[in-house]
KEKE-3310 file (N, C-alpha, C; in steps of 0.2 Angstrom, whole numbers, plus 5000, padded with zeros to 4 digits):
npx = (4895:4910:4917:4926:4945:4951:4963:4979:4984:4995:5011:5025:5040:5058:5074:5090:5102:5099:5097:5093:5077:5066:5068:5064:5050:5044:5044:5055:5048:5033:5024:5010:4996:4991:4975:4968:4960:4960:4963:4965:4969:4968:4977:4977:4977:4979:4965:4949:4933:4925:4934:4943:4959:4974:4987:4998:5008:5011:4997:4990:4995:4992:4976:4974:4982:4970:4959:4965:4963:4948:4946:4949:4942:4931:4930:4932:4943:4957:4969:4979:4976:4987:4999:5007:5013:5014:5022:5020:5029:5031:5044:5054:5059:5073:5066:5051:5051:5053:5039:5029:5031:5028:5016:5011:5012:5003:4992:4991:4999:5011:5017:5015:5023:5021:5026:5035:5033:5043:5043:5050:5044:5040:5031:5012:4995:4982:4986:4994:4995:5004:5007:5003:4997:4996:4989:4988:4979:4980:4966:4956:4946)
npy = (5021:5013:5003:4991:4993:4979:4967:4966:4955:4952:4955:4966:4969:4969:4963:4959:4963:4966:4980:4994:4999:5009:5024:5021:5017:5005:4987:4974:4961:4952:4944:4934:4929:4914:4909:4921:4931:4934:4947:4953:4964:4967:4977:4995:5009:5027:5029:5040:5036:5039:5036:5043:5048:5057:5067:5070:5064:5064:5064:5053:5045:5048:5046:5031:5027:5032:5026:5011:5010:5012:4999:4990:4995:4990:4976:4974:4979:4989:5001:5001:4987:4983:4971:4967:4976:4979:4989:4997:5007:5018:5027:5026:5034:5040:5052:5050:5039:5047:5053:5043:5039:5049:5049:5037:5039:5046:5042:5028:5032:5036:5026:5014:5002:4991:4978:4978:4977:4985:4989:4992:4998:4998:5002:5003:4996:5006:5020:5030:5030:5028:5023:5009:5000:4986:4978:4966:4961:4957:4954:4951:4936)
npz = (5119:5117:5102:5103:5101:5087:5091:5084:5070:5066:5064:5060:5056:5058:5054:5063:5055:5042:5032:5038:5033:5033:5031:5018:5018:5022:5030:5033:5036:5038:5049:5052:5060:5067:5059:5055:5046:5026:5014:4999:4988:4969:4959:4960:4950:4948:4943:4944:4951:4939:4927:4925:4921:4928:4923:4933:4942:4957:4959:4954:4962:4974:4971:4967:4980:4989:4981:4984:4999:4997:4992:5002:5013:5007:5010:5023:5030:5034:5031:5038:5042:5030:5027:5013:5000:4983:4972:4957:4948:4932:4924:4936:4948:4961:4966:4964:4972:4984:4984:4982:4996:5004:5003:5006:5018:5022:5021:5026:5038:5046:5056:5050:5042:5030:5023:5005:4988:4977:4959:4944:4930:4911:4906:4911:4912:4905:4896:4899:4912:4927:4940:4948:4964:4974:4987:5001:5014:5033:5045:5059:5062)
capx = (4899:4913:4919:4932:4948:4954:4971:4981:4985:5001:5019:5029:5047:5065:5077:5096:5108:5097:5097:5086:5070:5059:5066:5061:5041:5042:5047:5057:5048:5026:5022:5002:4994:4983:4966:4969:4955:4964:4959:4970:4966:4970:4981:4974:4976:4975:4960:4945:4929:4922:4939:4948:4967:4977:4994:5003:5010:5008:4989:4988:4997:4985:4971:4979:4978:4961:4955:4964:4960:4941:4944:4950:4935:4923:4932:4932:4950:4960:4975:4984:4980:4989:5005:5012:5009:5018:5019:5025:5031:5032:5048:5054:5066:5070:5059:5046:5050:5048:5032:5025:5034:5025:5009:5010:5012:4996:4986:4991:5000:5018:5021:5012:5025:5020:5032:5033:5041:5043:5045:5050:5040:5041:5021:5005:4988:4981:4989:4996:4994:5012:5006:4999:4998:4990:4990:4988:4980:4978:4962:4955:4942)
capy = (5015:5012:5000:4987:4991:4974:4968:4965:4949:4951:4958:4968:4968:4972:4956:4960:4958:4969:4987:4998:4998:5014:5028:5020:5017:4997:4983:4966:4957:4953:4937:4934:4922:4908:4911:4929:4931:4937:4951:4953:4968:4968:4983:4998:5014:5035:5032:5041:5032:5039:5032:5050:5049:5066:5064:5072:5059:5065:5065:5048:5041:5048:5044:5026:5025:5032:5018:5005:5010:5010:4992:4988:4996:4985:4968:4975:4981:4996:5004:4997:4982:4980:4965:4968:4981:4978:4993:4998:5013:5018:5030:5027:5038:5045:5061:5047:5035:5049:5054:5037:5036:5053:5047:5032:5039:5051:5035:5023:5035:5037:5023:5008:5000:4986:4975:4979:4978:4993:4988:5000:4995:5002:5005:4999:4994:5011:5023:5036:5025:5029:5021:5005:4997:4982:4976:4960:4964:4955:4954:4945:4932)
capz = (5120:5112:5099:5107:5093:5087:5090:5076:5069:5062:5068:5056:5059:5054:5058:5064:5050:5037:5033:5042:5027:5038:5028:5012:5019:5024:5033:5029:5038:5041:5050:5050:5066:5063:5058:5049:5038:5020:5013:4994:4983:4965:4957:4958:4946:4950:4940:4947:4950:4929:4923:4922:4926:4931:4923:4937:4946:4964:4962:4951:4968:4979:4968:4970:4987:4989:4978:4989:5003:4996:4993:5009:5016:5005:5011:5030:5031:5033:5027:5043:5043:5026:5028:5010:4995:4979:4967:4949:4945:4926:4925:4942:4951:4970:4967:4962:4977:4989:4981:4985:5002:5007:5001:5007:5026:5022:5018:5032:5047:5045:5059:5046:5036:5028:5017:5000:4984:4971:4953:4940:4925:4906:4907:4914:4906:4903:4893:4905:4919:4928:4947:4952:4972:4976:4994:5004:5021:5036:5048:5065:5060)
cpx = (4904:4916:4926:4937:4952:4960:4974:4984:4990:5007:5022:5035:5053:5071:5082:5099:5106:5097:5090:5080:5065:5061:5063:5052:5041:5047:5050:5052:5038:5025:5015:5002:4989:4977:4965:4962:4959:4961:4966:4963:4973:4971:4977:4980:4975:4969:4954:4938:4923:4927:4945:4954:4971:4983:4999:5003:5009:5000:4985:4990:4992:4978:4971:4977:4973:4958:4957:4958:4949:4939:4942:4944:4930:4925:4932:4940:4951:4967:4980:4983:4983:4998:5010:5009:5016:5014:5024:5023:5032:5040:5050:5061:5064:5066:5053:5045:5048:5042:5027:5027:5029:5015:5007:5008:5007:4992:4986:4994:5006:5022:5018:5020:5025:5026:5030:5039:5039:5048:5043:5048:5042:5035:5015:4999:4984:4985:4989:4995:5002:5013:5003:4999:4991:4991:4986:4985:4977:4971:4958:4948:4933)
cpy = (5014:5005:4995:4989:4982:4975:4964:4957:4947:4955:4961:4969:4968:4967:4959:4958:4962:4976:4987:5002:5006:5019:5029:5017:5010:4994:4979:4962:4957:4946:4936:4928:4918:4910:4916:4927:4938:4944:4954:4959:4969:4977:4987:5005:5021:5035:5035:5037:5033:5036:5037:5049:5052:5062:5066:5063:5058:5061:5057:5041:5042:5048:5037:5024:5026:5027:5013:5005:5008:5003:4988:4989:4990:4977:4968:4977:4986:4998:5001:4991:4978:4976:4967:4970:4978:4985:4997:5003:5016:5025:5031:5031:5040:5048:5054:5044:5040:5052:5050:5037:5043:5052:5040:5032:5043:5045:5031:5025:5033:5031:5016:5007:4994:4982:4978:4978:4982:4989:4994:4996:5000:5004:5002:4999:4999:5015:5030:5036:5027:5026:5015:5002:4992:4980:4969:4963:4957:4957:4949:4942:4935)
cpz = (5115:5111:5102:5099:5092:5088:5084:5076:5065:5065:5062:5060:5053:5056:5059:5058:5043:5039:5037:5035:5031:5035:5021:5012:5021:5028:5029:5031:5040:5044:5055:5058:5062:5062:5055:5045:5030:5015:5006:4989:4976:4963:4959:4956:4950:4947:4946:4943:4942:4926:4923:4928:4925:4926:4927:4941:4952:4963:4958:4959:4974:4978:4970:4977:4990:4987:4982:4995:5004:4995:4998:5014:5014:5008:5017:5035:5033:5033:5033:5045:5036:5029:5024:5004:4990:4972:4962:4949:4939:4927:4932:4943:4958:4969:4968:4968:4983:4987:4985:4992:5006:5006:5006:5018:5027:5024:5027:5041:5044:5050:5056:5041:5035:5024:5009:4995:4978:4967:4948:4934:4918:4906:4910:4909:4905:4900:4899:4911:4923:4936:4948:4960:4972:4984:4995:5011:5029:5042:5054:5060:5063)
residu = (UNK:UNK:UNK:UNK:UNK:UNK:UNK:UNK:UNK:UNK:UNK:UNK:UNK:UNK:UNK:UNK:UNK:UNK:UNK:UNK:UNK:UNK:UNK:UNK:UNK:UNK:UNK:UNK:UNK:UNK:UNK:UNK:UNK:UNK:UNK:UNK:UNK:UNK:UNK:UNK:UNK:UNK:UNK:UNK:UNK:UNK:UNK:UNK:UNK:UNK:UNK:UNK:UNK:UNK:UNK:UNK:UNK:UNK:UNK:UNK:UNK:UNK:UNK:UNK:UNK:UNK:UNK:UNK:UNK:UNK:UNK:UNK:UNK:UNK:UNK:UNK:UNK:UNK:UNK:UNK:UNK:UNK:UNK:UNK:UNK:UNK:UNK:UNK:UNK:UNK:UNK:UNK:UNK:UNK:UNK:UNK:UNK:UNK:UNK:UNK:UNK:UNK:UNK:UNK:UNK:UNK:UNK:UNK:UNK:UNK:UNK:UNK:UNK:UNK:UNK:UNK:UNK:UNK:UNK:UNK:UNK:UNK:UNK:UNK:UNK:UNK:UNK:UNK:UNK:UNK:UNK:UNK:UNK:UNK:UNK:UNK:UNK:UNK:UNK:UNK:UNK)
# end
């Protein structure tokens, strides 16, 4: 027997009148229904689960979204139903946004783009921290 999949409890959307946001990984736009149960995950880090953090940047990013997603799971989530990701980048550049923007479509599926906003930061809270993402996700009650 299979599992009924929920239906989502939120609409992502692109309004008339603003660019088109889908080659840089997100929407403008997420509008949540009543009752949503919230599901917010603080930053997370490439660290791995001992504390070790790769200094290649790729793989602190896909370390990164490994750990969200691990969140998301512990709160009853998952990577599609996140609404809005916010995440700093230390030395940001294109190379670096597509980095994240190909990572980003590993993790959640290439057709999830949540809202989001990318902040180019001078450092993060560990030393040689160079990634953080946290997300907001929506879910049915």
């Amino acid at each position: 027997m299979n599992a009924a999949i929920p239906q989502p409890v939120f609409a992502l959307s692109n309004p008339a009148g603003l660019y088109d946001p889908a080659p840089n990984g997100y929407s403008h736009l997420a509008r949540v229904e009543p009752g949503a149960r919230w599901i917010i995950v603080a930053g997370q880090g490439g660290e791995s689960a001992d504390g070790a953090l790769d200094p290649d940047f790729r793989r602190q990013v896909r370390q990164a979204m490994r750990n969200l997603l691990t969140a998301l799971e512990a709160g009853g989530a998952r990577g599609r139903d996140v609404v809005k990701l916010t995440v700093l980048i230390v030395d940001h550049s294109h190379e670096r946004l597509r980095v994240f923007g190909e990572e980003l479509a590993a993790a959640f599926g290439a057709d999830h783009r949540p809202t989001c906003t990318l902040i180019p930061v001078p450092r993060l809270a560990l030393d040689g921290m160079v990634f953080e993402i946290e997300a907001i996700a929506a879910v049915a009650p």
